[in-house]
N, C-alpha and C positions, 0 to 999 in steps of 0.2 A: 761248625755246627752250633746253633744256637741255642744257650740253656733252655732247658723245661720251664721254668719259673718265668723265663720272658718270652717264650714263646705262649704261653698262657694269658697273660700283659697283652702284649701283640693281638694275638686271637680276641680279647676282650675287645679292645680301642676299635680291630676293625668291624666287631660286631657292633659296638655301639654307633660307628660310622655310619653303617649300614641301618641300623635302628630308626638315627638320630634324621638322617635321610629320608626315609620311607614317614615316619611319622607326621604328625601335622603339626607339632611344635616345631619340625625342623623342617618344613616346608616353609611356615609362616616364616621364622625366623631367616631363615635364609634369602626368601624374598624384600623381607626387611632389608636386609644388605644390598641385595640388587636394587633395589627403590633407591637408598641412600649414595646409591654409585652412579644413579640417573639412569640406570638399565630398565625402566619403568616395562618394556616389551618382554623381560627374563623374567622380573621382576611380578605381572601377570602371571605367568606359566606357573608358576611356585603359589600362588594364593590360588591357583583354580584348584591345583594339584589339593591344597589345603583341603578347600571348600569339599573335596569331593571325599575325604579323609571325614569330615566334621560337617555338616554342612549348618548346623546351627551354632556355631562360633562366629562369635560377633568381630574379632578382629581379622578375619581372613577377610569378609564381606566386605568390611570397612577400607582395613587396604587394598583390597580388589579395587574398589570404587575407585581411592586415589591412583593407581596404577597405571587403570584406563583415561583418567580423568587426566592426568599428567598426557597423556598422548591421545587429547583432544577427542574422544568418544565421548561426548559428554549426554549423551540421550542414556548411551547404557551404564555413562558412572551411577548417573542419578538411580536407575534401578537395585546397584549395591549397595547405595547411601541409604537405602527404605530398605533392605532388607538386613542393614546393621543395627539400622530402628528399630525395627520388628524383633533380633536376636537379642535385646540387653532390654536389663530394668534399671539399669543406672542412670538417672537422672542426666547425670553432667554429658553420660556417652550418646544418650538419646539426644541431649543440646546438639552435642558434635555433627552427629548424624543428620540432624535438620539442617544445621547450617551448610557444610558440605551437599549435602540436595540442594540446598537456596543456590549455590555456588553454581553448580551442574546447570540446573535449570536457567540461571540468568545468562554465562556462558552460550546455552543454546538458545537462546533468545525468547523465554519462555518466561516474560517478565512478571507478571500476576502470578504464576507459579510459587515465583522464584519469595516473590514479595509475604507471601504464605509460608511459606517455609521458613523464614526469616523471623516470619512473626511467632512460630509456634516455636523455634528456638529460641527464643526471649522469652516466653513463656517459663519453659525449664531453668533458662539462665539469665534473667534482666541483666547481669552486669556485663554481657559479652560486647565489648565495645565493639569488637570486631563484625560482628552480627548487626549491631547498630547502625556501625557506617554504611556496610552494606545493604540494610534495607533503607536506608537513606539516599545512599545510590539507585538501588532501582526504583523507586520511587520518582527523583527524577528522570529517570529513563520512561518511567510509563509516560509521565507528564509530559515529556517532550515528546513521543509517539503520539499521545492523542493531541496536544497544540498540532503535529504536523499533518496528523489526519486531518485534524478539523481545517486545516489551511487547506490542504490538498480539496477537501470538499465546496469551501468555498472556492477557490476557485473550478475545481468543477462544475459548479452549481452557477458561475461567472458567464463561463466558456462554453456553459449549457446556453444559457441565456442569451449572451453571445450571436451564440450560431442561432438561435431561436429569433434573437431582434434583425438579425441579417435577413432570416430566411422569410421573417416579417417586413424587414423593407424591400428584401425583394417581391413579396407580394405586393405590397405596397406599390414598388415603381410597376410592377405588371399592371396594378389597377390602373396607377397612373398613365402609363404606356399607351395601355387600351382606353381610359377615358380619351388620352391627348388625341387617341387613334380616333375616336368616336367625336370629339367635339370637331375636326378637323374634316372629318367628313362630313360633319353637320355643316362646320363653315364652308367645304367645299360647292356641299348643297344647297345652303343658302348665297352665295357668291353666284352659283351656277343659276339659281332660281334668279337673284338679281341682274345679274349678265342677262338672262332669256326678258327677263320683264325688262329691263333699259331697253332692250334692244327691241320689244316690243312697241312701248315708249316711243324710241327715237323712231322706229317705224312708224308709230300713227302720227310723230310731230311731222314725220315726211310727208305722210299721206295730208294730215291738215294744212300743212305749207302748202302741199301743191294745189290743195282744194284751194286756201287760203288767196295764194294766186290766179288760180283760174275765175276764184269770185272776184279780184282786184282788176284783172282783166276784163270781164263783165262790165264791172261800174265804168271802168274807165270806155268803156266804149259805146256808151250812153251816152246821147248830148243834152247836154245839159243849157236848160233854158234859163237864158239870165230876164227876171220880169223888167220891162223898159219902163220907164217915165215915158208915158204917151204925152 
């Protein structure tokens, strides 16, 4: 049987077990350990548990955000990382908070976002180098998005043109086609007109030859008077 005195002991520790559990210091806290053991999925479960214990405590929100954020939710970390913002007046924790948004947002390819949130956590803390590199980073990342739009458009704008000067010389060879079609019948026409008229022609040089001879025929059959020296 076990003494009075530590059964009272006993009874305490499993109370505070039970306390230390239910509370949102021991939600948070515990989850802490599941984040730090990489159980980022337990690790959620225990910050909601918090959040719904406190729901304006800023470090539940906060590690919610990283939780999710660790297992790639990154549209919904971002909405924890604004509402860790919204929870603190601390300067440094508000930095935090912006730049883990910037994170979230750049992550989900929400590069202007991201570039904003960056900047307004340098606001609170200019010397975050970390903050730095990364709006340095997406910065290049827009850059290289709009250079690749703008390529993409040029050649759009190419391939527009492209199909438009095609569809222009094939009007073109239509016209062509059809002029070649029409001069061809012109010269058909006029061929045809010259064939009918030569042959016109060579019929009246027939019909004059034969005149021609029937008057040679004529003369010749005339006698012709040689005048004498009488």
């Amino acid at each position: 049987m076990i003494p009075y005195k530590y059964s009272v002991i006993i009874l305490i520790v499993i109370c505070n077990m039970i306390l230390h559990a239910q509370s949102y210091r021991g939600l948070n806290n515990d989850g802490v350990d599941l984040y730090n053991n990489k159980k980022y999925a337990d690790a959620e479960v225990n910050f909601k548990k918090a959040i719904e214990k406190d729901r304006n405590k800023f470090k539940s929100n906060f590690n919610l955000g990283d939780a999710i954020y660790k297992q790639g939710r990154y549209d919904e970390s971002s909405k924890y990382f604004l509402e860790a913002f919204q929870k603190t007046k601390d300067t440094d924790l508000k930095a935090k908070s912006l730049y883990n948004l910037g994170n979230s947002l750049l992550k989900g390819n929400k590069i202007q976002e991201s570039i904003n949130a960056y900047k307004n956590s340098l606001k609170l803390n200019p010397n975050d180098k970390e903050a730095k590199y990364n709006l340095s980073y997406a910065l290049n990342m827009l850059k290289q998005n709009q250079d690749k739009n703008k390529n993409q458009n040029k050649d759009k704008d190419k391939q527009q043109n492209q199909d438009k000067q095609k569809d222009q010389n094939g009007n073109d060879k239509n016209k062509d086609q059809q002029q070649n079609q029409q001069q061809n019948q012109q010269q058909n026409q006029q061929q045809k007109v010259k064939k009918e008229e030569a042959q016109r022609i060579l019929d009246a040089l027939k019909k004059n030859q034969k005149d021609l001879q029937k008057e040679l025929r004529k003369v010749k059959a005339k006698s012709v008077y040689t005048e004498k020296d009488w």
